[in-house]
DSSP file (Angstrom, degrees, kcal/mol; ACC not computed):
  #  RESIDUE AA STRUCTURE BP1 BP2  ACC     N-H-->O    O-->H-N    N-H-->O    O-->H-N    TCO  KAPPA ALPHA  PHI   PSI    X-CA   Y-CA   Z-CA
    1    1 A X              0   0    0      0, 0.0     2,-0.2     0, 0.0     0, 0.0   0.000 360.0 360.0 360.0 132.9  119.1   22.9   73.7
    2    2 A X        -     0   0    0      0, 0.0     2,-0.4     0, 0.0     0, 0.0  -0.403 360.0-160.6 -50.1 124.5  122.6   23.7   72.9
    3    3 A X        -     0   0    0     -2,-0.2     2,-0.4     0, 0.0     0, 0.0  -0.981  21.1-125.7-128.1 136.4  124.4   26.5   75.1
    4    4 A X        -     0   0    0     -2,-0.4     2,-0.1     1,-0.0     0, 0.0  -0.737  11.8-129.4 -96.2 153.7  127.3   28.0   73.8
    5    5 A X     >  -     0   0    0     -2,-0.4     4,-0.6     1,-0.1     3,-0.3  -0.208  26.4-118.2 -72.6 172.9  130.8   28.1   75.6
    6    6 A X  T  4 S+     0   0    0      1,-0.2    -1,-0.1     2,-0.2     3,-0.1   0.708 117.3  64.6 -83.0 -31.7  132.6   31.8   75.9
    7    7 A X  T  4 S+     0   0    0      1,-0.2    -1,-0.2     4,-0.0     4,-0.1   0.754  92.7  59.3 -68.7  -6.1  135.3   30.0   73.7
    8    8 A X  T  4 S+     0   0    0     -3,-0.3    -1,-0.2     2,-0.1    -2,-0.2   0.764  86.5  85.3 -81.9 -40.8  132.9   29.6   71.0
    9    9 A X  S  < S-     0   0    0     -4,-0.6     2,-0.2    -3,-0.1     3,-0.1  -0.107  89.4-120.6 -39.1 162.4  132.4   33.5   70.8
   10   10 A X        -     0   0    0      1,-0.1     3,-0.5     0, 0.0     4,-0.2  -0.680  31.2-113.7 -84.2-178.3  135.2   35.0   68.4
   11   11 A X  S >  S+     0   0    0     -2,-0.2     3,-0.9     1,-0.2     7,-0.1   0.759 106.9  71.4 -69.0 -31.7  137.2   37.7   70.8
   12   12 A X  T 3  S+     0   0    0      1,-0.3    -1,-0.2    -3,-0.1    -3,-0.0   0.799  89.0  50.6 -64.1 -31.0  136.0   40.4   68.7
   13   13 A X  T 3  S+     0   0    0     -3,-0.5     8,-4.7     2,-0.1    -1,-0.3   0.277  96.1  99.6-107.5  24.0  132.7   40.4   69.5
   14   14 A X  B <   -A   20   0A   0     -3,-0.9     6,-0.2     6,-0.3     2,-0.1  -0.698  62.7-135.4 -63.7 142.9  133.6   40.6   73.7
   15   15 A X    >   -     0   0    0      4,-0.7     3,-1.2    -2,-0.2    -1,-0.1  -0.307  34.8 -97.2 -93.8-174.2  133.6   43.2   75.6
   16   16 A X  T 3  S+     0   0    0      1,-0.2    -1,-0.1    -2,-0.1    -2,-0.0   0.839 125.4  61.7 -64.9 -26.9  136.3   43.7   78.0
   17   17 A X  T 3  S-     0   0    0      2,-0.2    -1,-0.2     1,-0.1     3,-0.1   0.774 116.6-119.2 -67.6 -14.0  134.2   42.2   80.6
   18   18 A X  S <  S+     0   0    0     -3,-1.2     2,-0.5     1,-0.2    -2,-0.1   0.191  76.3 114.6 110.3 -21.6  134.2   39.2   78.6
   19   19 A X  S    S-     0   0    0      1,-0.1    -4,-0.7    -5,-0.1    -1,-0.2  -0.810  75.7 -90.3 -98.1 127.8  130.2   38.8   77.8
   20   20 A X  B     -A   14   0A   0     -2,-0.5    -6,-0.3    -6,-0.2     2,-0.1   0.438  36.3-118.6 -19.4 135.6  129.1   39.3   74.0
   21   21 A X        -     0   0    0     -8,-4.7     2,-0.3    -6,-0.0    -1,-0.1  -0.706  30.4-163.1 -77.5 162.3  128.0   42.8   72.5
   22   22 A X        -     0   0    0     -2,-0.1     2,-0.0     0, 0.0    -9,-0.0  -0.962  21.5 -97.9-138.4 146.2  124.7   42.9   71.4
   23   23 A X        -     0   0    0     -2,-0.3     2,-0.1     1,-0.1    -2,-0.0  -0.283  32.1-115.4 -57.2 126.3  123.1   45.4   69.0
   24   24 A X        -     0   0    0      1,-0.0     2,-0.7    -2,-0.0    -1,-0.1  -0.103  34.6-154.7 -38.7 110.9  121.0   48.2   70.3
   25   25 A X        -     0   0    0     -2,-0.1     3,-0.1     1,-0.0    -1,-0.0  -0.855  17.9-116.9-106.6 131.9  117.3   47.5   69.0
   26   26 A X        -     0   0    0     -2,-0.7    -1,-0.0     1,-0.1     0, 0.0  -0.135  44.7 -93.4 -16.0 102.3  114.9   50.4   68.5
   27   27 A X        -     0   0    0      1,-0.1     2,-0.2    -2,-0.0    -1,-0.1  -0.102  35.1-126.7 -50.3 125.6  111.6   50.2   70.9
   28   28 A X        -     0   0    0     -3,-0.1     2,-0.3     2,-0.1    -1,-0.1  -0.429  11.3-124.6 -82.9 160.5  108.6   48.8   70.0
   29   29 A X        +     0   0    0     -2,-0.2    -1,-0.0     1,-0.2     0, 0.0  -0.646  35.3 171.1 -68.0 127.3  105.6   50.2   70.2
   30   30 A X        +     0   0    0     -2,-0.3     2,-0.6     2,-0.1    -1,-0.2   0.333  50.1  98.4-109.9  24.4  103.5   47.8   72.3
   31   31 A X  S    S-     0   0    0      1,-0.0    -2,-0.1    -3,-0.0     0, 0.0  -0.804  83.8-121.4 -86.2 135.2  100.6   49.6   72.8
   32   32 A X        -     0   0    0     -2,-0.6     2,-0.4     1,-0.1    -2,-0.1  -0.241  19.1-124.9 -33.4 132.3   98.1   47.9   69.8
   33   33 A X        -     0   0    0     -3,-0.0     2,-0.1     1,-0.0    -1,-0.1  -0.961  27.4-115.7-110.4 154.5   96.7   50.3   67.2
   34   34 A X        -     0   0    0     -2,-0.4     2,-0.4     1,-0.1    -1,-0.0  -0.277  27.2-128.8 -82.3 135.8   92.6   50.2   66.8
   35   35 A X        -     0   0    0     -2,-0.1     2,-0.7     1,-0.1    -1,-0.1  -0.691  12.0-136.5 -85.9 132.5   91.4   49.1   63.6
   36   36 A X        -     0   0    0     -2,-0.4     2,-0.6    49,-0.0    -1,-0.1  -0.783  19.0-166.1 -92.8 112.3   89.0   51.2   61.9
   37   37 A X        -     0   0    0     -2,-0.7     2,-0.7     1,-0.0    -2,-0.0  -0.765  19.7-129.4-103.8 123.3   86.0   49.2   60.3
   38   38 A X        -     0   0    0     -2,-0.6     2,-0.4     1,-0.0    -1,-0.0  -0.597  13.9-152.2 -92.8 138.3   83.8   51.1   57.8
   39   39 A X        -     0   0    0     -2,-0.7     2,-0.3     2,-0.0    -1,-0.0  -0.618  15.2-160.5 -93.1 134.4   80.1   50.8   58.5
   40   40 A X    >>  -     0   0    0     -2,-0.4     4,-0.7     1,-0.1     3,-0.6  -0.793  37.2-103.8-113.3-169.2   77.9   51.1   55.1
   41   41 A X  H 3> S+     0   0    0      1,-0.3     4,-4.0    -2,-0.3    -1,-0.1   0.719 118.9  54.3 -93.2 -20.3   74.9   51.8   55.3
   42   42 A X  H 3> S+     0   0    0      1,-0.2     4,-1.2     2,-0.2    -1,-0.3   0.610 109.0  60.7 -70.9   7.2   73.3   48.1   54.5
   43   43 A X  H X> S+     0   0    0     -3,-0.6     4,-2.1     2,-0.2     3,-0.9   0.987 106.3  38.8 -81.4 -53.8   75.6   47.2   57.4
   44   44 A X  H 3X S+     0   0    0     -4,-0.7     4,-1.6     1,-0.4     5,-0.2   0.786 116.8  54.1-105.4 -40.4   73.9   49.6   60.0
   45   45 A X  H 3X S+     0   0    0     -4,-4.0     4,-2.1     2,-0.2    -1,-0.4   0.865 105.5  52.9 -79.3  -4.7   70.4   48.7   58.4
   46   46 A X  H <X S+     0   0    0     -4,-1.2     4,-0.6    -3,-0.9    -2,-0.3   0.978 109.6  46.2 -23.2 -82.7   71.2   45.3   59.0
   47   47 A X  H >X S+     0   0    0     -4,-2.1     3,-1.3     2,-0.2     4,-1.0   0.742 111.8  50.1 -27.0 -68.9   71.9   46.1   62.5
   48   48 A X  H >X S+     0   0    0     -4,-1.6     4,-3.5     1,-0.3     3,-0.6   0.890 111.7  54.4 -71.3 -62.2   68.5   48.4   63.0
   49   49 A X  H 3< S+     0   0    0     -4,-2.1    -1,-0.3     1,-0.3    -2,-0.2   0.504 107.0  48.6 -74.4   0.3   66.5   45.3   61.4
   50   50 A X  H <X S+     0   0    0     -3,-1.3     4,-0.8    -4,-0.6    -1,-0.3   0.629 110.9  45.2 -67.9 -46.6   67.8   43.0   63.8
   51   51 A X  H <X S+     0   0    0     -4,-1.0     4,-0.6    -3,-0.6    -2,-0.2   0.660 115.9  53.8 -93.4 -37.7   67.1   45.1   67.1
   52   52 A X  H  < S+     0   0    0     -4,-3.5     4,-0.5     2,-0.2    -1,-0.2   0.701 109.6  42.1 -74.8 -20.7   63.8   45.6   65.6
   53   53 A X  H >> S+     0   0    0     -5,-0.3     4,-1.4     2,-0.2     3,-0.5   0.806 115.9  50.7-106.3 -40.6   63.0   42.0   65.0
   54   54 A X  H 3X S+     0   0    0     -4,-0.8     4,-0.5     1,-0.2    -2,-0.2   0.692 107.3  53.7 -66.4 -20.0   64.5   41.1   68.5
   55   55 A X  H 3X S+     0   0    0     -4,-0.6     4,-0.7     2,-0.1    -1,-0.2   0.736 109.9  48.3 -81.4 -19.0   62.2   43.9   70.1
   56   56 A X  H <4>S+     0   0    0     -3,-0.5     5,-0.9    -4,-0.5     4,-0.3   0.571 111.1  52.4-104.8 -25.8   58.8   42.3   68.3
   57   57 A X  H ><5S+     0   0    0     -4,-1.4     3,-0.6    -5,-0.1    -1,-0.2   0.936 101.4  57.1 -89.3 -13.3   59.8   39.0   69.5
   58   58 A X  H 3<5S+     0   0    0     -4,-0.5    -2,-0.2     1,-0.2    -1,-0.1   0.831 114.7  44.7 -45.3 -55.1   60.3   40.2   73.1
   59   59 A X  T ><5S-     0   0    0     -4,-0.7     3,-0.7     3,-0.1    -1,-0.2   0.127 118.9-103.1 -77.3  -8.9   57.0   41.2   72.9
   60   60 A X  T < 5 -     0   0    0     -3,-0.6     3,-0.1    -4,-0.3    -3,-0.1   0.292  55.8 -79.7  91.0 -15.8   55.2   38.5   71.3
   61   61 A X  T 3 < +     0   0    0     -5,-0.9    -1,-0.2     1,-0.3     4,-0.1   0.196  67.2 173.6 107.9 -25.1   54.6   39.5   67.7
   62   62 A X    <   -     0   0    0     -3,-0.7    -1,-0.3    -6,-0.1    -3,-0.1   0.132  33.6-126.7 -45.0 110.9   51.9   41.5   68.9
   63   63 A X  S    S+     0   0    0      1,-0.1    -1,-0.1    -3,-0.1    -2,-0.0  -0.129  83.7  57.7 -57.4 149.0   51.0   43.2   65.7
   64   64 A X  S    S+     0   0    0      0, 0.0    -1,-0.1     0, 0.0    -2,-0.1   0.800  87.2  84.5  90.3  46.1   50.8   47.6   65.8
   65   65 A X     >  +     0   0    0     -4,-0.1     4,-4.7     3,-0.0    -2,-0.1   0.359  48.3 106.9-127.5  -6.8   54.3   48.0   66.9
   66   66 A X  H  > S+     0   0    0      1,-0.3     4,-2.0     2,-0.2     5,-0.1   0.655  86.6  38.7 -65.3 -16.9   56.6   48.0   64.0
   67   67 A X  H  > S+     0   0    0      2,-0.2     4,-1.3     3,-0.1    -1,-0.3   0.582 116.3  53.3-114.3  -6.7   57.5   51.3   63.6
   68   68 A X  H  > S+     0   0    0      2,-0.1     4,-1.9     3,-0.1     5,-0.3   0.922 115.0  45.4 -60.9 -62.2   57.7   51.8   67.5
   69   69 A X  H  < S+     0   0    0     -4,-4.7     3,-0.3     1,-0.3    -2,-0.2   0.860 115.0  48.8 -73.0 -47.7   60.0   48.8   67.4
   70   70 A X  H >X S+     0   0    0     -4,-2.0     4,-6.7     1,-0.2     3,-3.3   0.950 108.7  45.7 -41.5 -61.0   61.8   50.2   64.5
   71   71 A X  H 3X S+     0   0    0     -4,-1.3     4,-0.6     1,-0.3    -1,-0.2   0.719 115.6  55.4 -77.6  -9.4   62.6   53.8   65.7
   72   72 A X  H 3< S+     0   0    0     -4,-1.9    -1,-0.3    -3,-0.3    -2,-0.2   0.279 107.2  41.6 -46.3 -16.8   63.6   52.2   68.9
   73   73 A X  H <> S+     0   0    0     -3,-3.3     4,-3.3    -5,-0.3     5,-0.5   0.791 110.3  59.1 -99.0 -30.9   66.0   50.0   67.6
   74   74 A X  H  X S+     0   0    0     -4,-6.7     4,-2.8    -5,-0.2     5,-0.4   0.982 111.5  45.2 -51.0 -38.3   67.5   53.0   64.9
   75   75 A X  H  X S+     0   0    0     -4,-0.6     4,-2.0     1,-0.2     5,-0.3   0.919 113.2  50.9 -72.0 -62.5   68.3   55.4   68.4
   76   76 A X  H  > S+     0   0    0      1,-0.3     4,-2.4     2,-0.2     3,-0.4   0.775 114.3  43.1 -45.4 -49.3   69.9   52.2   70.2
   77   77 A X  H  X S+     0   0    0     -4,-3.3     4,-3.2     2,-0.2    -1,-0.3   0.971 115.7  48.3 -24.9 -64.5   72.2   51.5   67.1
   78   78 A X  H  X S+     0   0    0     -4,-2.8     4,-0.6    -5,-0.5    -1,-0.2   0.724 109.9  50.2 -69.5 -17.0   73.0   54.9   66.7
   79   79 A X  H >X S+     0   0    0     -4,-2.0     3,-2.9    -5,-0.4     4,-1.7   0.903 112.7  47.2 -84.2 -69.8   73.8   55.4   70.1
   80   80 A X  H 3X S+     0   0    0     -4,-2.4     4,-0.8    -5,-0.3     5,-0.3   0.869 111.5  48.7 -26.2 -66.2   76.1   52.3   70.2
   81   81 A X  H 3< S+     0   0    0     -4,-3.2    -1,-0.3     2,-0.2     4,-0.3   0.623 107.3  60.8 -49.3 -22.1   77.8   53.1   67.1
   82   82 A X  H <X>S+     0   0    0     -3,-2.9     5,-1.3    -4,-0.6     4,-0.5   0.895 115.7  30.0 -71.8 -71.5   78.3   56.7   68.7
   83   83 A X  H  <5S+     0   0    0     -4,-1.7    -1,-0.2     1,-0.2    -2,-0.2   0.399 114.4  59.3 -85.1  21.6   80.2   55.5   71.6
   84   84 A X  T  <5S+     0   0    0     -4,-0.8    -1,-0.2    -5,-0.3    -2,-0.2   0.627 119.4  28.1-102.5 -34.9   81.7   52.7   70.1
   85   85 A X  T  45S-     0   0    0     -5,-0.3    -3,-0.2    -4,-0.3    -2,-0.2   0.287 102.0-119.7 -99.3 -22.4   83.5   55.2   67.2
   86   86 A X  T  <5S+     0   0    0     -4,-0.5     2,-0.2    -5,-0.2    -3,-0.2   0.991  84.8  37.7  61.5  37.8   83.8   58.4   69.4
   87   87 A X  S   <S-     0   0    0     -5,-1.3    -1,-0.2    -6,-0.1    -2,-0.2  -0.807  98.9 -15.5-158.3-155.4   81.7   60.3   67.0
   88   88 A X        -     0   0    0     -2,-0.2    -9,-0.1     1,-0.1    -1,-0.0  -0.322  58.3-124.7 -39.9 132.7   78.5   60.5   64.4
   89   89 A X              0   0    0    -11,-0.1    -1,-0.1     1,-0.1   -11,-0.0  -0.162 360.0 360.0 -78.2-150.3   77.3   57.5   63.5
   90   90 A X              0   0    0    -50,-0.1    -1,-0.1   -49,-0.0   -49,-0.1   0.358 360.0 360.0-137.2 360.0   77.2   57.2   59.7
């Protein structure tokens, strides 16, 4: 890597102390901003039928459970999505 000498500068852009100006830059922001994903609604039953199929396998398959296993999986979604969004879920 290359280093420049002070004779390399032109005069014009030293200060009297002798070391280069450099232009003032604006701050950046560096806090990140959070990306908003929109859920539709096959998304979230996706989601539902998933947690329901993962609760019946927990379980064995054992048939007379599906709509336990369902309305169990809907509140845990919906809860998730809740604090995950910092509102309703959708």
């Amino acid at each position: 890597m290359a280093t420049r000498r002070s004779s390399d500068i032109p005069a014009s852009s030293t200060a009297r102390t002798g070391t280069p100006r450099v232009a003032a830059r604006p701050p950046q922001s560096v806090t990140p901003q959070p990306t908003r994903v929109t859920l539709t609604a096959e998304m979230r039953r996706t989601m539902i039928a998933e947690n329901a199929y993962l609760r019946a396998e927990r379980r064995g398959f054992a048939p007379g459970h599906e709509t336990e296993d369902w309305l169990a999986a809907e509140a845990e979604i919906g809860a998730l999505l809740k604090v995950s969004h910092g509102g309703s879920p959708q």
